[in-house]
VMD Tcl script that draws the C-alpha trace (Angstrom):
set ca {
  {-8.31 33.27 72.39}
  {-8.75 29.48 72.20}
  {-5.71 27.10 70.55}
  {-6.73 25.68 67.25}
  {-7.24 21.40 67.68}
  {-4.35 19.50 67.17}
  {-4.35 16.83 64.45}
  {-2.87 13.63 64.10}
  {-1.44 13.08 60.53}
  {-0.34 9.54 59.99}
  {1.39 8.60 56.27}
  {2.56 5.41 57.02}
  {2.39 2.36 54.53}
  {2.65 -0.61 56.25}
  {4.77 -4.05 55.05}
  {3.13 -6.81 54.54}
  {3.99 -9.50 56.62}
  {6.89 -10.93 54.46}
  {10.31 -10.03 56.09}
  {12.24 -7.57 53.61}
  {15.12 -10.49 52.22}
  {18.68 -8.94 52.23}
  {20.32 -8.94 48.54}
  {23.91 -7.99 47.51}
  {23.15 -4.74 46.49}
  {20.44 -1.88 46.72}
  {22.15 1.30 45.81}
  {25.37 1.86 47.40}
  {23.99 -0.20 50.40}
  {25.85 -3.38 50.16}
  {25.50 -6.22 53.56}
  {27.39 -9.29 53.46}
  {24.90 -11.54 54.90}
  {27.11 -15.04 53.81}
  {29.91 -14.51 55.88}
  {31.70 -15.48 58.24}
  {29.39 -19.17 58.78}
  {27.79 -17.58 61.97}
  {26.07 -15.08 59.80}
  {25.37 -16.95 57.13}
  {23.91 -19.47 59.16}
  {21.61 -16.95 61.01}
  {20.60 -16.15 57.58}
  {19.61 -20.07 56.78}
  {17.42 -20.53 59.85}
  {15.62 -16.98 59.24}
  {15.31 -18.21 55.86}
  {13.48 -21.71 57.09}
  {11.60 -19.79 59.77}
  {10.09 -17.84 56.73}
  {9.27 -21.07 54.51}
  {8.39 -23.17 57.36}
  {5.11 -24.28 57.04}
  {4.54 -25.91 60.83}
  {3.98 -22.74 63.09}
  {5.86 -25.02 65.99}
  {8.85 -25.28 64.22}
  {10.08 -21.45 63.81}
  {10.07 -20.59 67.48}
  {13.22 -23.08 66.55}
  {14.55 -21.39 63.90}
  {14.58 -18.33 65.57}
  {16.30 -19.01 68.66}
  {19.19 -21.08 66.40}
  {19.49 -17.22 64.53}
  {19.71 -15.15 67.91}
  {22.29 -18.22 69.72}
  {25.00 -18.44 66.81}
  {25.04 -14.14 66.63}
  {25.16 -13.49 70.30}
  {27.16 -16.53 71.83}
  {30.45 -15.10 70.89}
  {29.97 -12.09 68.90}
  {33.66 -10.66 69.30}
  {34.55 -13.90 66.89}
  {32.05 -12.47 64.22}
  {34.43 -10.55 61.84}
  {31.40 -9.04 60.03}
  {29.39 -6.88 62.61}
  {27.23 -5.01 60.00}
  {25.89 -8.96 58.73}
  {25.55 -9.71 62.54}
  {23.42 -6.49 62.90}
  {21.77 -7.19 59.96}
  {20.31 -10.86 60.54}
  {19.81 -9.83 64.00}
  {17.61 -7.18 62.70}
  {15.73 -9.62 60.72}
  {15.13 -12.51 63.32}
  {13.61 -9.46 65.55}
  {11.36 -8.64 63.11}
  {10.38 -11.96 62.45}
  {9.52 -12.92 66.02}
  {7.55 -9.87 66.30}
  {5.06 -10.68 62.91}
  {4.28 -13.75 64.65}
  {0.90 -14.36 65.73}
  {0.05 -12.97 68.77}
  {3.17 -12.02 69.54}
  {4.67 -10.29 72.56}
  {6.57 -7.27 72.81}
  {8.56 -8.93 75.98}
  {10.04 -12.46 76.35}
  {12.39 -14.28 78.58}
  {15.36 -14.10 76.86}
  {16.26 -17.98 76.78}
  {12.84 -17.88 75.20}
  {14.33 -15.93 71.93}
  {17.26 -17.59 72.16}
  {20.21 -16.11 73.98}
  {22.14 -18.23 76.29}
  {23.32 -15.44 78.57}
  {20.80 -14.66 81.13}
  {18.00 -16.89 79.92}
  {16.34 -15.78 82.85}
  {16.03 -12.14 81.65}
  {13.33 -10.37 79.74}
  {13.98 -9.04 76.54}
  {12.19 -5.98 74.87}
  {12.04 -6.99 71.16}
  {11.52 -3.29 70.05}
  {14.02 -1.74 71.83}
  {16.13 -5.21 70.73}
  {15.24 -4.22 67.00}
  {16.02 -0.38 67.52}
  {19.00 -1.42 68.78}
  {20.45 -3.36 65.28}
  {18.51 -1.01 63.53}
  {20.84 1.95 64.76}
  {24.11 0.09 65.50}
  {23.51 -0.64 61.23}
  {22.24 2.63 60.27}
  {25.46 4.15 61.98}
  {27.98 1.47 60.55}
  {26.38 1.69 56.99}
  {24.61 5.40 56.67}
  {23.88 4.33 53.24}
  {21.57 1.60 54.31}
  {19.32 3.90 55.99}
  {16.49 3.47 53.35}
  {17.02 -0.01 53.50}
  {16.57 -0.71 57.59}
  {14.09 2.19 57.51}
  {11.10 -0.44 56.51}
  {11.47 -2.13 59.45}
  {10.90 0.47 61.79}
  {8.46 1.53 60.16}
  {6.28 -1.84 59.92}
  {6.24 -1.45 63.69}
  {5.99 1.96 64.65}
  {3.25 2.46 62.34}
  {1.05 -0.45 63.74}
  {1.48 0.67 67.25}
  {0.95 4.23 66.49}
  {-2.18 3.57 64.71}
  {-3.39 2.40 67.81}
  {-2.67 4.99 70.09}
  {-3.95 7.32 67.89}
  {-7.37 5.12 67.90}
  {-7.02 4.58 71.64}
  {-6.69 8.95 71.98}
  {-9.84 8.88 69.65}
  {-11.76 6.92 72.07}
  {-10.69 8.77 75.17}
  {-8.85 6.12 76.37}
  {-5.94 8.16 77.52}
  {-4.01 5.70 79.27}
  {-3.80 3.39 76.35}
  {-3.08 6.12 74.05}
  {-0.01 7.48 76.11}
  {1.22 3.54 77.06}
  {1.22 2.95 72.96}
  {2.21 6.45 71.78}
  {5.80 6.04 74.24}
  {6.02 1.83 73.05}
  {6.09 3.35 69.23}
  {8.90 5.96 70.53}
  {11.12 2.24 71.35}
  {10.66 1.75 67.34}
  {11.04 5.28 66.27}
  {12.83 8.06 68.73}
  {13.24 10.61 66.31}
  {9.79 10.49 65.44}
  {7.74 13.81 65.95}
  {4.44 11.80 65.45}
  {4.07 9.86 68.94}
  {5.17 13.17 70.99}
  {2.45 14.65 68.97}
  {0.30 12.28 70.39}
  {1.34 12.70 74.10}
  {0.65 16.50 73.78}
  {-2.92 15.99 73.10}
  {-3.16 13.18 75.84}
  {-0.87 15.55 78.56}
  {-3.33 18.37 77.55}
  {-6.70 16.38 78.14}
  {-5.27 15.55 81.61}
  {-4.55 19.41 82.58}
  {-0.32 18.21 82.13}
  {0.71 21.59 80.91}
  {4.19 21.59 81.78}
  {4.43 17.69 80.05}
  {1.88 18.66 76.93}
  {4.92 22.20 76.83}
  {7.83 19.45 76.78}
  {6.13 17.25 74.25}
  {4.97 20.25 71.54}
  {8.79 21.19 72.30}
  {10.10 17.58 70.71}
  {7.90 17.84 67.95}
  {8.93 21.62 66.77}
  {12.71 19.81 67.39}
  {12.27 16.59 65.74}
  {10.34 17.78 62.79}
  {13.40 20.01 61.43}
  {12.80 20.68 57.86}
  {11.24 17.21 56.98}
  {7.99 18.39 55.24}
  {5.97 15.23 56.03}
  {6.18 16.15 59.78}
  {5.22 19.82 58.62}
  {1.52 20.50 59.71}
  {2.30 18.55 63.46}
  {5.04 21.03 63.66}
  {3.27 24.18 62.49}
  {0.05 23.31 65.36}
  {2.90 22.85 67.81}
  {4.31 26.00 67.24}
  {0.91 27.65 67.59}
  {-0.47 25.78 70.37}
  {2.87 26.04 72.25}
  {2.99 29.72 72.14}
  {-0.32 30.18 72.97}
  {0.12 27.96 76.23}
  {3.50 30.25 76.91}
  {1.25 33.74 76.20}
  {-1.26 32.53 78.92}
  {1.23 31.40 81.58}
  {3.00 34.65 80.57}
  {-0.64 36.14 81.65}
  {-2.08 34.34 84.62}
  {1.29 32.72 86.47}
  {4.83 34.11 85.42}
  {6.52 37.34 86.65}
  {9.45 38.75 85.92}
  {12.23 36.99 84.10}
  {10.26 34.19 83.80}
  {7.04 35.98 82.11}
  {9.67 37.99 80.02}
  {11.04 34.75 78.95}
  {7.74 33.06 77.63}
  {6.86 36.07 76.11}
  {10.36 35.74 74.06}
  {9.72 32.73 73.54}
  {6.29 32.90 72.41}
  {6.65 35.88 69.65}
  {9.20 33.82 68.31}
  {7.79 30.30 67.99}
  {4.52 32.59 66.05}
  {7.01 34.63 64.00}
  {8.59 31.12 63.02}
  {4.82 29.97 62.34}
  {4.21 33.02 59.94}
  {7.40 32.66 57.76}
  {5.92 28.86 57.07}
  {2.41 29.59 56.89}
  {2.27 33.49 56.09}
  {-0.84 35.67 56.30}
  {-2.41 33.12 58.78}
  {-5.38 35.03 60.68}
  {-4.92 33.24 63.88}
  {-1.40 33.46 64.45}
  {-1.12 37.23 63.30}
  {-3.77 37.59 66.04}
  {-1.86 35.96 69.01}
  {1.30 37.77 68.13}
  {-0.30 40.59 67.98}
  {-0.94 39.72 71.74}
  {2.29 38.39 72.22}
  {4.23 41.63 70.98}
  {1.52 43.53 73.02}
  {2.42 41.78 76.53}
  {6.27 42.43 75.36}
  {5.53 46.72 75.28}
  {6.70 46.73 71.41}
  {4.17 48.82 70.12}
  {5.78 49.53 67.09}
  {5.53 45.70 66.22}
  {1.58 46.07 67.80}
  {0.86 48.70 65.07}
  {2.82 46.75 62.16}
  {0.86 43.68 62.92}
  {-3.04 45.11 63.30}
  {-2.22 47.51 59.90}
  {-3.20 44.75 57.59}
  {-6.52 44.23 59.94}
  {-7.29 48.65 59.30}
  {-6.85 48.51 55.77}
  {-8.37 44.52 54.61}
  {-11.03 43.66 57.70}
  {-12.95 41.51 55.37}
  {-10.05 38.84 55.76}
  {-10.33 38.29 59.47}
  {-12.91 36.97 61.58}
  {-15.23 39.39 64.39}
  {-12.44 37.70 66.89}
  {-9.51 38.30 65.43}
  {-10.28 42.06 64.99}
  {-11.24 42.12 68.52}
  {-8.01 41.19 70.01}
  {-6.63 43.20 67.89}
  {-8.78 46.23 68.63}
  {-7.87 44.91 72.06}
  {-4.12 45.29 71.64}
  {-4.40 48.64 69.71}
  {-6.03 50.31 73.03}
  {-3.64 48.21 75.51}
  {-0.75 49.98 73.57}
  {-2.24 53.52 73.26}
  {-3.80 53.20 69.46}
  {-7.21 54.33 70.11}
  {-8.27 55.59 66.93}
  {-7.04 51.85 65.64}
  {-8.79 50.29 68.29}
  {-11.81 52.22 67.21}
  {-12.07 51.41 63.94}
  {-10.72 47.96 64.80}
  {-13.86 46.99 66.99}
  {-16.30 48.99 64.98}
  {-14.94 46.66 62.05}
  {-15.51 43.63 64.29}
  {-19.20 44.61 65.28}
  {-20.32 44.77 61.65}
  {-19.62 41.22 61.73}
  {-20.78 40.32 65.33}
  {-22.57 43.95 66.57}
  {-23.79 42.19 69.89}
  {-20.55 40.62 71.24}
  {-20.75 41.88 74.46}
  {-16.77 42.28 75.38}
  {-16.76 44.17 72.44}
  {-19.22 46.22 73.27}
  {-17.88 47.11 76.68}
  {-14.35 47.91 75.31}
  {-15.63 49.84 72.57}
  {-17.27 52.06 74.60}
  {-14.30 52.66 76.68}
  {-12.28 53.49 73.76}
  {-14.60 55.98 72.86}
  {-15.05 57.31 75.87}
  {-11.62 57.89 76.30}
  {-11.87 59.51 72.76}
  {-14.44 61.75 74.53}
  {-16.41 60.73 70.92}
  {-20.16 60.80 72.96}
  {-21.51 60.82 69.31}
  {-20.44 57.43 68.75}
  {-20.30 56.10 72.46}
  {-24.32 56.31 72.94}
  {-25.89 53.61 70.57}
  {-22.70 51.61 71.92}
  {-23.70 51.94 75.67}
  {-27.45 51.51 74.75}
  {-26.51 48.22 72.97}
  {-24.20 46.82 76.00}
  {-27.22 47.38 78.31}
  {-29.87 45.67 75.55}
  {-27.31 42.49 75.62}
  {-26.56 42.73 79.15}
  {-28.86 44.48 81.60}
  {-27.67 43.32 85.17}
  {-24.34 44.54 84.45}
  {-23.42 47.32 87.03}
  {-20.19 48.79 85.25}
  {-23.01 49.18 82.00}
  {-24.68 51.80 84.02}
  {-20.97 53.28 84.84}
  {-20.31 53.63 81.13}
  {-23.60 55.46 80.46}
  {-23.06 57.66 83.47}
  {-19.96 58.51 81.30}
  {-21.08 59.21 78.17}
  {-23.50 61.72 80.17}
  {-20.09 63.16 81.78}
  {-18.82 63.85 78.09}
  {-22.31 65.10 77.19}
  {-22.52 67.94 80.04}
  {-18.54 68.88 79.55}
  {-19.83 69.66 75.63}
  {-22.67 71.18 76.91}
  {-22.51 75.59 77.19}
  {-26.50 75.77 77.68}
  {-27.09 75.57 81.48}
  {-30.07 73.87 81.10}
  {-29.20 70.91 79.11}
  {-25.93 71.24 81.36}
  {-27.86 70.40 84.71}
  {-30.34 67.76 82.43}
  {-26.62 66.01 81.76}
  {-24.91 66.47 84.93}
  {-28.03 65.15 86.58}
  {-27.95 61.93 84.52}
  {-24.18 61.30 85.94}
  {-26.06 60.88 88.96}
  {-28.76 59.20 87.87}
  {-26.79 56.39 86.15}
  {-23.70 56.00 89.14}
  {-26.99 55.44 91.65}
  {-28.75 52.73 89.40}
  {-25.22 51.08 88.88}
  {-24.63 50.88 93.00}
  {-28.23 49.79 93.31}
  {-28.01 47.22 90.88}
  {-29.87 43.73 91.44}
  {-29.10 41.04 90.96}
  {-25.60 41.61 89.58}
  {-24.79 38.97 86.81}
  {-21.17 38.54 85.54}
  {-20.88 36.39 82.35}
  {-17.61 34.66 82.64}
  {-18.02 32.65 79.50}
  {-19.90 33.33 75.86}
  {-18.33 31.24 72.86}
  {-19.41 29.52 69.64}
  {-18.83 25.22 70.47}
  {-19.54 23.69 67.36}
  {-23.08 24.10 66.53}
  {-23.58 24.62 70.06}
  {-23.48 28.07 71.99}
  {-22.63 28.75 75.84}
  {-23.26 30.98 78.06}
  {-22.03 30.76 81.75}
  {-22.14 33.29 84.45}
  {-22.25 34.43 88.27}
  {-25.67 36.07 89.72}
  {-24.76 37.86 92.97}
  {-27.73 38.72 94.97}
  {-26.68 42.34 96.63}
  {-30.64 42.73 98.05}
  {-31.38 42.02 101.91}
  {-33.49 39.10 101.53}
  {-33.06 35.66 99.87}
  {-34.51 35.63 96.12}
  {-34.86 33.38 93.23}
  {-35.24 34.65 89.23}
  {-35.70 33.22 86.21}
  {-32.99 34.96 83.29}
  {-35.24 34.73 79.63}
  {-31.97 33.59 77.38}
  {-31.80 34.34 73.73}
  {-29.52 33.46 71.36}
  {-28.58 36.07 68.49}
  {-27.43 35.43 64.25}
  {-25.48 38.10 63.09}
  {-28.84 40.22 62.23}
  {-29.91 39.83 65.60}
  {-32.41 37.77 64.96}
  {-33.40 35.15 67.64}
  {-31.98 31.67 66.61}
  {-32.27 30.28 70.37}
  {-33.08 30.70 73.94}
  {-34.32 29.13 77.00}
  {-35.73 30.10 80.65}
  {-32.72 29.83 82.88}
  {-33.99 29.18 87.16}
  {-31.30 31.30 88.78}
  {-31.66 30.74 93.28}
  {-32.71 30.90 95.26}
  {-29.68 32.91 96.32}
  {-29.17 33.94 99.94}
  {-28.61 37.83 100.77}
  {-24.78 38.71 100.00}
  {-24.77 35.26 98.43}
  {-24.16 33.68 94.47}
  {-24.95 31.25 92.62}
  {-23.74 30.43 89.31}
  {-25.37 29.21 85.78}
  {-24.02 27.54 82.95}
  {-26.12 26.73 79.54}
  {-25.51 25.56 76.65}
  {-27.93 25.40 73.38}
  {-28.17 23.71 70.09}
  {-27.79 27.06 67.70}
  {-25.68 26.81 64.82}
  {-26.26 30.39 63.52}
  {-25.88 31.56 67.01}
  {-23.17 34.08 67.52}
  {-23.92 36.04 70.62}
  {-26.52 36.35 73.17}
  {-28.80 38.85 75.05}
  {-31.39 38.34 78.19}
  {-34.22 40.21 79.62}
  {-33.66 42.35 82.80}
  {-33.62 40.07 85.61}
  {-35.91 41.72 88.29}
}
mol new
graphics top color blue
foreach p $ca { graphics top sphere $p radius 0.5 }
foreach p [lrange $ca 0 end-1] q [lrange $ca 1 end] { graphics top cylinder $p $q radius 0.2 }
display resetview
């Protein structure tokens, strides 16, 4: 099962480049910005730096603002006002033209370590929090500034991850977390990024900030629902392919409950009642299996040929065959030459002993896939079931002698072809695979590809080279066609 795409969703207005001007009163926020002199002052210069109309003169300005509040601030009786022009002048220096993110500090203004560099977002953060914790009831009021920022430099890694550019988009996406910590947006950003570089353990850690920083804040509500999902997916395959024990128990915990979270949010979602199903599967609750696939038995028409596949899927992992039956005879009305399906349906019903049912199944797999050995196994079991029904002894030796018929053509086999990969891309379809060349001599073939609608009828195909392959050798293919009513695939015995 593949994770849905992550989104970006960015609902930001920006300021415009005017500074926000501190009054007496907004609310029950209330600043003193005219006292003691050393604030008031701060306030005059960022007040000229704002008018001034020669760009040369409010580097000046500026640096007077930052001097007279950091020289001495233990003699400022009025911290919140200090905070509060010192969240201003940042600001300002940062709307200038061309401006840098980084300067010497003499540069800004201070007079302790000149020398020094100063980060002027981490330097606005800074007042930004020291006033939103004095004054709680200023939040709305400091929030703006922030937000001016964070939203420019967001925007950009966002356009940066658009482009590929990874680097850029990661370098921008952690500057806008200096602005804006508690933030889901930019971690949602560095989960893409951490995925597209193969960073599963980072991409884990970042969908894990945005599911915490999100909290109940609906505007941060869709990032958090695809982190939920994507998460537990990522946890449900490490589950599969790496953890054991204690460790696989634990991602499987954690998994089901990340997707049970999902579905209270976003109830009667197809995809994530699908991978819990899988997740409650891999757990061995197969009373939860059965609660979660009964809604698939009794309204199929709501779920995609997929969805009642894994299903079907977790119905016979857990014992349910009948369910899985009807489950994956459900899914091949929609999709009756998905090959997987095909091959597990048949085993259902051959467990079933249901030969009735088993035989156009078995005939199909080896119409869609004729090089595949374990095919010929499955028909030499449906003639097993067939002569164990059978009481006439002729038709009982006709069966019997099938068994035998079908077991030798699966161990002579030739070449062998595994698909490893079939799947709908967009409006393109791919098909990759492995031809293993079992005969005593090197030989090449040529695999006549066709791509299938959900009638069967032939939407695509192409003449795939396959060798030349050595004796006891492989080789592997990999195509992919422009079909957008493609849904499956079938190719002519390779010979």
């Amino acid at each position: 099962m593949k994770a849905r795409i992550w989104t970006v969703v960015l609902h930001m207005s920006l300021l415009s480049a005017g500074v926000p001007v501190a009054s007496s009163a907004q609310g029950a926020c209330e600043i003193n910005d005219s006292s003691p002199f050393q604030v008031n002052g701060a306030k005059q210069y960022v007040i000229a730096a704002a008018n001034s109309r020669r760009p040369d003169e409010v580097p000046k300005h500026l640096q007077n603002a930052i001097r007279v509040l950091t020289d001495d601030p233990s003699k400022i009786k009025n911290d919140a006002g200090r905070q509060w022009m010192l969240l201003r002048t940042y600001a300002q220096w940062l709307q200038r033209e061309n401006a840098s993110l980084v300067m010497k500090r003499g540069d800004v203004g201070f007079t302790q370590n000149p020398t020094g560099s100063q980060n002027l977002l981490l330097a606005l953060d800074s007042a930004a929090t020291a006033l939103e914790s004095m004054l709680p009831q200023c939040r709305e009021r400091v929030r703006p500034f922030r937000a001016q920022f964070f939203g420019e430099i967001l925007n950009k890694s966002i356009a940066a991850m658009g482009a590929e550019q990874n680097d850029s988009a990661a370098y921008f996406a952690n500057l806008s977390l200096q602005v804006a910590g508690a933030d889901p947006r930019p971690w949602n950003v560095l989960s893409a990024v951490y995925q597209k570089q193969n960073k599963t353990d980072s991409a884990m850690i970042a969908m894990e900030k945005v599911i915490a920083l999100s909290g109940a804040d609906t505007l941060y509500a869709k990032v958090k629902q695809q982190s939920r999902y994507n998460l537990a997916v990522m946890k449900l395959t490490r589950a599969e392919t790496e953890a054991a024990g204690a460790k696989k128990d634990e991602a499987i915990t954690a998994a089901r409950g990340l997707l049970e979270a999902y579905l209270k949010d976003t109830p009667g979602d197809a995809n994530a009642a699908q991978a819990l199903g899988r997740a409650v599967r891999l757990s061995g609750d197969t009373a939860a299996v059965t609660a979660i696939f009964a809604d698939m038995l009794t309204a199929p028409d709501k779920f995609s040929a997929d969805q009642l596949f894994e299903a079907a899927s977790n119905a016979a992992a857990t014992g349910h065959d009948a369910d899985a039956s009807k489950l994956f005879e459900n899914g091949l009305t929609k999709n009756p030459f998905h090959r997987l399906a095909l091959l597990n349906y048949a085993n259902v019903l051959f467990t079933l002993k249901d030969a009735g049912r088993m035989g156009p199944v078995v005939t199909r797999l080896l119409e869609v896939d004729p090089n595949f050995d374990r095919g010929y196994r499955l028909m030499a079991g449906l003639w097993q079931l067939r002569a164990r029904a059978e009481s006439d002894a002729a038709k009982k030796k006709v069966a019997n002698d099938s068994v035998l018929f079908y077991l030798d053509k699966q161990s002579k086999t030739n070449p062998r072809v595994d698909i490893t990969l079939a799947q709908k891309s967009g409006n393109a379809f791919a098909v990759q695979g492995t031809v293993n060349n079992d005969g005593s001599a090197t030989a090449s073939w040529t695999m006549k590809l066709e791509l299938l609608d959900a009638a069967g009828a032939v939407v695509g195909g192409k003449d795939v080279a396959i060798g030349p392959v050595e004796a006891g050798g492989n080789t592997t293919f990999s195509v992919k066609l422009d079909a957008p009513k493609a849904i499956a695939y079938r190719y002519a015995p390779l010979k």
